[in-house]
C-alpha positions as CSV (number, residue, x, y, z in Angstrom):
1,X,-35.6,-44.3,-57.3
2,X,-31.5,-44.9,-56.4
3,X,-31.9,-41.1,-55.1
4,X,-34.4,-42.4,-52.7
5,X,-32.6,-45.5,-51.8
6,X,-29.1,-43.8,-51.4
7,X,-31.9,-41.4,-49.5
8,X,-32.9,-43.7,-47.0
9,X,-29.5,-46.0,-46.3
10,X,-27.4,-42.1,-45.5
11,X,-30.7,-41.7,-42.9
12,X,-29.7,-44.6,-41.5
13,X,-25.8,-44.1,-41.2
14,X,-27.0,-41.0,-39.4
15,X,-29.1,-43.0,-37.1
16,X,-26.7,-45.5,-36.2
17,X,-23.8,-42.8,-35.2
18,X,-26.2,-41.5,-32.6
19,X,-24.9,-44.9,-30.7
20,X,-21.9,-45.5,-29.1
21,X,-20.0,-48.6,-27.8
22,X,-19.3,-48.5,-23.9
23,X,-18.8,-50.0,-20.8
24,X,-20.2,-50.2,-17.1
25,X,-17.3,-48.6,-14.7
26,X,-17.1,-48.5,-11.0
27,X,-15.4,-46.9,-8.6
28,X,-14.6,-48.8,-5.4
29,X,-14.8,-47.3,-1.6
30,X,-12.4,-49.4,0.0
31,X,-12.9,-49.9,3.7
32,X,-10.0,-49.5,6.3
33,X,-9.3,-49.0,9.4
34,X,-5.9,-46.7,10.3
35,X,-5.1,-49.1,13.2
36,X,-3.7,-52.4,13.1
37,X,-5.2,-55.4,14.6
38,X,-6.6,-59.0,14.5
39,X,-10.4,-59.1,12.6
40,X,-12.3,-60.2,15.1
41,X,-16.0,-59.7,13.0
42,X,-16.6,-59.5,9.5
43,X,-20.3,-58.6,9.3
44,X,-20.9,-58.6,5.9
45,X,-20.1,-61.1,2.6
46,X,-19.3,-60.5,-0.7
47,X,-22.5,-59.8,-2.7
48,X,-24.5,-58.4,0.1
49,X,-26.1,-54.7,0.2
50,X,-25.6,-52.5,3.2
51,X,-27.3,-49.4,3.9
52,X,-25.3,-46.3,5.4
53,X,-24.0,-46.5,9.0
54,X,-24.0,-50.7,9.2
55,X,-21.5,-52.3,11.1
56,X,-18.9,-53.9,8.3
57,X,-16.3,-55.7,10.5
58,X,-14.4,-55.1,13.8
59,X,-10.9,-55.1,15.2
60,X,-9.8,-56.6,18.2
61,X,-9.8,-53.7,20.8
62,X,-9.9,-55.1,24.5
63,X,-6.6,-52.8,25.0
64,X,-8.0,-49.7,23.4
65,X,-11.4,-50.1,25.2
66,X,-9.3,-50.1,28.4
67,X,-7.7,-47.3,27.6
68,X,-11.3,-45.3,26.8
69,X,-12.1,-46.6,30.4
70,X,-9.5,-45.4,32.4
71,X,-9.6,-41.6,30.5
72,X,-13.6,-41.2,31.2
73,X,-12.1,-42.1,34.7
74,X,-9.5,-39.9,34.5
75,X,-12.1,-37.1,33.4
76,X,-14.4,-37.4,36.0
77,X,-11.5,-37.1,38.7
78,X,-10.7,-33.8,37.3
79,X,-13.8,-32.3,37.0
80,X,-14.6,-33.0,40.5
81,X,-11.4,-31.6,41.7
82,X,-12.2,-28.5,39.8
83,X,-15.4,-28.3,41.1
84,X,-14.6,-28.9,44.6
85,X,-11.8,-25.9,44.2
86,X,-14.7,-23.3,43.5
87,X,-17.1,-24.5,46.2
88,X,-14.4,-23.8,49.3
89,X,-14.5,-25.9,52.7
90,X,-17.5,-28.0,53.2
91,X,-19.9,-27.3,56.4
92,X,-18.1,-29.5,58.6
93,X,-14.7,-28.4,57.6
94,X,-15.4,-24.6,58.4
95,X,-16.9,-25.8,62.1
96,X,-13.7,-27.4,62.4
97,X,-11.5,-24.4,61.9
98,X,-14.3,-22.8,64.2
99,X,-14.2,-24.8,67.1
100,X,-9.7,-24.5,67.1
101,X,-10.0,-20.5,66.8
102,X,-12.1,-20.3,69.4
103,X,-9.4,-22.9,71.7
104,X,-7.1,-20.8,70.1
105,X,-8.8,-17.3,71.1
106,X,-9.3,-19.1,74.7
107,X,-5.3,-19.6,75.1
108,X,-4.9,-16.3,74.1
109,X,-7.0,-14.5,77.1
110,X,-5.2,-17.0,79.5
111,X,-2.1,-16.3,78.2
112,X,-2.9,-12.9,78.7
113,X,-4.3,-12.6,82.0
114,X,-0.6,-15.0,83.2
115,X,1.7,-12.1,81.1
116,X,0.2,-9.6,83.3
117,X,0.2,-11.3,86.4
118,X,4.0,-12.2,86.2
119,X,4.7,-8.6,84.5
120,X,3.1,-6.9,88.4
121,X,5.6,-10.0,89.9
122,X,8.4,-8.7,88.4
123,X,7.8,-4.9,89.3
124,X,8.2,-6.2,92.7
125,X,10.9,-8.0,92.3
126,X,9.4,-11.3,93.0
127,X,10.1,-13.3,89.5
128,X,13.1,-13.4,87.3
129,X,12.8,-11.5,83.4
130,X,13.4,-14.7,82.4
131,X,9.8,-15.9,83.7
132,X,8.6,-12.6,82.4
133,X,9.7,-12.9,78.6
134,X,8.8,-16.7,79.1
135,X,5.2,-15.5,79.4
136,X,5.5,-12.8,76.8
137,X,6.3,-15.6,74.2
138,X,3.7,-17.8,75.6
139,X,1.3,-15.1,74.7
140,X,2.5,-13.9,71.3
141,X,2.3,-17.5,70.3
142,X,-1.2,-18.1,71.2
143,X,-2.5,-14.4,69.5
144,X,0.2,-15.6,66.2
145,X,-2.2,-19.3,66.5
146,X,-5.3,-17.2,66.6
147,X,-4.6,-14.9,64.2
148,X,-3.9,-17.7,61.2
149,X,-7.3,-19.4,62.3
150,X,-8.8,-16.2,62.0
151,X,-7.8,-15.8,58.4
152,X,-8.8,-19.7,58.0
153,X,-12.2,-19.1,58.9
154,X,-12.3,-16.0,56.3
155,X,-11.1,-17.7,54.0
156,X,-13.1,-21.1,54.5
157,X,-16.2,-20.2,52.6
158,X,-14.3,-18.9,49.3
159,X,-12.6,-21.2,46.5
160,X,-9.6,-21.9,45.4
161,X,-7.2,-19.3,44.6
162,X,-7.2,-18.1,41.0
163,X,-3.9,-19.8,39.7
164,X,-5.3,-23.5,41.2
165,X,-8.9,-23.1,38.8
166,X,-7.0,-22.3,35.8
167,X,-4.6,-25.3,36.6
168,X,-7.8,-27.5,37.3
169,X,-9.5,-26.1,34.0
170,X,-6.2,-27.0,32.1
171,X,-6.2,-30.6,33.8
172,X,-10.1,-31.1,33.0
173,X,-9.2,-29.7,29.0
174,X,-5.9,-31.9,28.9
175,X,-7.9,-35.0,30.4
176,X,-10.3,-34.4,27.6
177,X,-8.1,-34.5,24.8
178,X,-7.4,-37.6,25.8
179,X,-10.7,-39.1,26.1
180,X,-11.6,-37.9,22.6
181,X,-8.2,-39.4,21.2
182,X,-9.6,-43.0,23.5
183,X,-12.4,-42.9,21.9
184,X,-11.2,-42.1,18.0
185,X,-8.9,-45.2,18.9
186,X,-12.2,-47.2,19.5
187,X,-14.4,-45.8,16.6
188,X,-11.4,-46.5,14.2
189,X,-11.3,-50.3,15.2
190,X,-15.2,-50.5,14.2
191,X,-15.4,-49.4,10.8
192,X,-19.5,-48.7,9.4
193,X,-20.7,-47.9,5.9
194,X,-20.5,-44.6,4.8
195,X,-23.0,-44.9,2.9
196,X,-25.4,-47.5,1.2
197,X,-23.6,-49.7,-1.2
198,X,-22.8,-53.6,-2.9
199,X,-20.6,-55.2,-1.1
200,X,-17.9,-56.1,-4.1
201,X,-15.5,-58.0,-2.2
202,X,-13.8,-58.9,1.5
203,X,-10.4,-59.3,1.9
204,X,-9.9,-60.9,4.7
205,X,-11.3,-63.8,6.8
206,X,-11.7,-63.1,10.9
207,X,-8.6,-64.1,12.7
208,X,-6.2,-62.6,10.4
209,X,-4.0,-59.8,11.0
210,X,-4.8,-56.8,9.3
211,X,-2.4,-54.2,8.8
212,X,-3.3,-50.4,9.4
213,X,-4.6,-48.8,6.0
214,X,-5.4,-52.3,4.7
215,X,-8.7,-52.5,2.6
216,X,-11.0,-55.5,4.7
217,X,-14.1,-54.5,2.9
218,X,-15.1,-53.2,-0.8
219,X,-18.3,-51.2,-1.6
220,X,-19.6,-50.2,-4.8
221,X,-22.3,-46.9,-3.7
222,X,-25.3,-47.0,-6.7
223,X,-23.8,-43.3,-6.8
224,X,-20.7,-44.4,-8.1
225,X,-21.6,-46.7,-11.1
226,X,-21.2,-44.8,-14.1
227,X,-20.9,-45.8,-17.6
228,X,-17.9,-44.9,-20.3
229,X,-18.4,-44.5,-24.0
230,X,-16.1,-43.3,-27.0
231,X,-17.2,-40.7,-29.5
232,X,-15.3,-39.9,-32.3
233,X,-14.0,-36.5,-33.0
234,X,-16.7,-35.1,-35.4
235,X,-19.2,-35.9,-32.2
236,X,-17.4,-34.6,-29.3
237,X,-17.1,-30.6,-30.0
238,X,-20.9,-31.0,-30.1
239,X,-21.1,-32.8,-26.7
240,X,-21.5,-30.9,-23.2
241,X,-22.1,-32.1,-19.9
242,X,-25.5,-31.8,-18.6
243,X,-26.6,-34.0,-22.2
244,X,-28.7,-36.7,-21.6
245,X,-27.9,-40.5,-22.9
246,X,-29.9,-43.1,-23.2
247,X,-28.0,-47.0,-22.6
248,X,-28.8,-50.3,-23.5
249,X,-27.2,-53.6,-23.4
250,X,-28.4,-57.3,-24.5
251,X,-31.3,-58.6,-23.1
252,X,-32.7,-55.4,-20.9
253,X,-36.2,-54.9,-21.0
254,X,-35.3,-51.4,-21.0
255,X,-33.5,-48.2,-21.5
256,X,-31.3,-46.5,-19.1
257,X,-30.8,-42.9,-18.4
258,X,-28.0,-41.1,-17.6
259,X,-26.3,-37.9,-17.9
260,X,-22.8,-36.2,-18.9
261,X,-20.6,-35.5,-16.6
262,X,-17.1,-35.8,-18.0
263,X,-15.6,-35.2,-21.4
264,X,-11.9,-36.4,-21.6
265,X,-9.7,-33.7,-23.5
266,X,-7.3,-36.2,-24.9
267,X,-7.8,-38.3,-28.1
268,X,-6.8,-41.7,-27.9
269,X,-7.4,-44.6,-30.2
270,X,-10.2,-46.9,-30.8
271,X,-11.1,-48.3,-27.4
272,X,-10.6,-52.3,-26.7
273,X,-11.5,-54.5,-29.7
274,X,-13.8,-56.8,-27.0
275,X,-16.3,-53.5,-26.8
276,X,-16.1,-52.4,-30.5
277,X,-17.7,-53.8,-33.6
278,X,-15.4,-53.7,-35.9
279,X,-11.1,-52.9,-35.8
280,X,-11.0,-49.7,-37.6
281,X,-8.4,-47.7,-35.8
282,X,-9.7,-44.0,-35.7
283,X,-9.0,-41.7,-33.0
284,X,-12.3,-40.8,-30.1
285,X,-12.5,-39.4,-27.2
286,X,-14.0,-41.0,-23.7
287,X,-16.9,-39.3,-22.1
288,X,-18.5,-40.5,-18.8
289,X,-22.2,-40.5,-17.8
290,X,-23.7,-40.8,-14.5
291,X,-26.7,-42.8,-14.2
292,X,-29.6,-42.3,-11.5
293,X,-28.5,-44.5,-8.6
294,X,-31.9,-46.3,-8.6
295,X,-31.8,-47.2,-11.9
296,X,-27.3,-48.2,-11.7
297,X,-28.1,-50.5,-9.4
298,X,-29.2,-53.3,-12.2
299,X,-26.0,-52.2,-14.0
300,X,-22.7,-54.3,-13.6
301,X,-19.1,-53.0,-13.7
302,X,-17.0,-54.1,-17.1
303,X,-20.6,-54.8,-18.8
304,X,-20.6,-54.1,-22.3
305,X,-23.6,-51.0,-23.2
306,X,-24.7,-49.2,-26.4
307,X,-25.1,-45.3,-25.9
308,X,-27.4,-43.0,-27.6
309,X,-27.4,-39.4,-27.3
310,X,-31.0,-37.9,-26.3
311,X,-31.8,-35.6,-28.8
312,X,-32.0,-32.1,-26.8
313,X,-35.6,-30.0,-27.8
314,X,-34.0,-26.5,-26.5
């Protein structure tokens, strides 16, 4: 009979070292924006859930929006200049050079026709050289005028020369390095979600100043609630991540699951004496468990759990 009692109360010890003491733990995504500026909106409130991509709060950013106006602007401008370089003179513009070679092709004939009338003068002796060369220059001028608006209207229907694209591609790539930096100035001055979360805290109130890389918003993600337990040594060679755990804490109506992800590979001493039952001092180790975001959403950071290790059927 005391074989079967001492029996039954070292079946129990065993039980009750399947269940550890622990904790709730969560890490923080703390919102900021790497600009400075006044808060202008805080959309959200402590306690509130947010799903991925909502608007948390905005800094004042008349100037930066200005900015973002002017270089979409400024874009524009350049690609139109670029394109104008490869379309050449418009329609109008070539009838133009048109219409002043053919004065200019007019002015030469008559300029012409006078050089050889005054060069038969002067083979009889009835004009000076003087009015000879005079009309020689009055004729090489008008064929020099005709000849440049001859290679005007050649050259009216092609583009821009080669060196003035590549300068107009650089000033439409340089204009749009600036846009994108406009716009990042914007984007950074309304900060979103990155994902779904409990809003944990706000840190300031609209109106304040907030310093660049200053949190104004904490979220706690459902993927990063995760819960913290101590095992002694005798426990933790046999532990690997991937084990299942079961947790519990006063008053649930139910178990939760979770798995190892983390064993710590440093000893330390018995964890705080507000999550242990008793103040034996003996040396475990911290593991960490993830639990399935739809399920860590009831759990609580710094809430005191009990932790039992599935039994594995492999």
């Amino acid at each position: 009979m005391l074989f079967c009692v001492l029996f039954v109360v070292a079946g129990c010890t065993t039980d009750l070292q399947d269940s550890y003491q622990g904790y709730v733990e969560g890490e923080y995504q703390l919102i900021s924006s790497p600009l400075a500026g006044q808060l202008k909106i805080l959309s959200v409130s402590r306690g509130a859930t947010v799903a991925a991509g909502v608007s948390l709060f905005t800094l004042e950013h008349q100037s930066e929006a200005a900015v973002l106006s002017e270089a979409e602007q400024a874009v524009q401008r350049a690609e139109n200049k670029l394109a104008d370089l490869g379309k050449g003179l418009r329609p109008s513009e070539i009838a133009s050079v048109k219409a002043r070679l053919a004065q200019a092709e007019a002015a030469v004939n008559l300029a012409s026709r006078e050089f050889k009338r005054r060069e038969k003068l002067f083979q009889e002796n009835t004009i000076s050289r003087e009015e000879l060369d005079r009309a020689r220059k009055e004729m090489e001028s008008s064929q020099a005028v005709a000849a440049q608006l001859t290679a005007e209207v050649k050259t009216a229907g092609l583009g821009a020369r080669a060196d003035e694209i590549l300068a107009a591609r650089a000033d439409v790539k340089a204009a749009g390095d600036r846009l994108e930096q406009a716009r990042w100035r914007v984007e950074q001055k309304i900060q979103k979600a990155p994902e779904a979360g409990y809003v944990f805290d706000t840190f300031y109130v609209a109106g304040e100043f907030v310093p660049a890389g200053y949190p104004v918003v904490s979220i706690l993600p459902p993927g990063n609630i995760k819960v913290r337990f101590f095992v002694p040594e005798t426990v933790v060679g046999s532990l690997a991540a991937g084990r299942q755990i079961s947790v519990a804490f006063d008053g649930a109506a139910r178990n939760y699951q979770g798995t190892i992800s983390y064993i710590s590979p440093q000893a330390e001493y018995t964890p705080p004496v507000i999550y242990s039952r008793d103040a034996r001092t003996k040396l475990v180790f911290m593991i960490e468990a993830q639990i399935a975001p739809d399920q860590a959403v009831e759990l609580h950071p710094g809430q005191p759990v009990d932790v039992r290790l599935e039994v594995s059927h492999g």
